[in-house]
N, C-alpha and C positions, 0 to 999 in steps of 0.2 A: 176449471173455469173455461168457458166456452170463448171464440174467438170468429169477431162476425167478418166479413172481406165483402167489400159492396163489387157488383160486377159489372152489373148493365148492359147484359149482352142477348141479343137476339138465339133462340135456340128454336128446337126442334121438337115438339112435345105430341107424345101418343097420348091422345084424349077421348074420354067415352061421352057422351049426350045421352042423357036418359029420362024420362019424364020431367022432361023441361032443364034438367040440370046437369051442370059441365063437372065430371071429375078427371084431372090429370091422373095418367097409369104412369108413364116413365116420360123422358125428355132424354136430349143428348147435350151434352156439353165434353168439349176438349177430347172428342173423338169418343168420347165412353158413353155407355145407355146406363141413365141412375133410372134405376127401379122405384118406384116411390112406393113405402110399406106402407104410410097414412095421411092421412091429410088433416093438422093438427088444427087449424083455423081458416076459414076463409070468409073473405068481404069484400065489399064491391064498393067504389068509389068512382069519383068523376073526377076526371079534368077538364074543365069545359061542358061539349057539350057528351066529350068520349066516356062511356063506362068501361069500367077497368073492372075485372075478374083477379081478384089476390088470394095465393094460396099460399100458406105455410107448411112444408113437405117434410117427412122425414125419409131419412132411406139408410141402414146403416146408422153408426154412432154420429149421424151431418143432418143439419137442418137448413132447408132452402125457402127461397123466398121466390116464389115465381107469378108475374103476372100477364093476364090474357086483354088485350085491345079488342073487342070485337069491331071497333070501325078498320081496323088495319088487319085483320085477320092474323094477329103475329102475337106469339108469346115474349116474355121476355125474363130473363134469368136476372132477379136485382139484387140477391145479398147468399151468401152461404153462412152455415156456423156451423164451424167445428170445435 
């Protein structure tokens, strides 16, 4: 059984742009670079008037939850499952 830990922490994320479309490759958190092998789901939501870029990652037997602001140009690391 899998076990989710919510994080909410600002990170650092290598990302490609490619006809019109955002994929994360890897990100860093807690000094280590997580490689991402797939990208299982992604959607996009608002808060307001902000869109948000969500992706669900795997990398490893771990799946991540990470999402992109583009008004703040900032990613952010919101839930892990191990």
């Amino acid at each position: 059984m899998s076990e989710q830990k919510t994080i909410n922490q600002n990170i650092e994320v290598l990302a490609r742009f490619s006809a019109g479309t955002l994929s994360p490759i890897a990100f860093k958190y807690e000094g280590r670079l997580i490689k991402i092998e797939s990208i299982d789901l992604s959607y996009k939501t608002r808060s307001g008037s902000v869109l948000l870029l969500s992706f669900h990652v795997s990398s490893n037997a771990n799946s991540y939850k990470i999402t992109y602001d583009g008004t703040r140009l900032s990613w952010v690391l919101e839930e892990s499952f191990f």
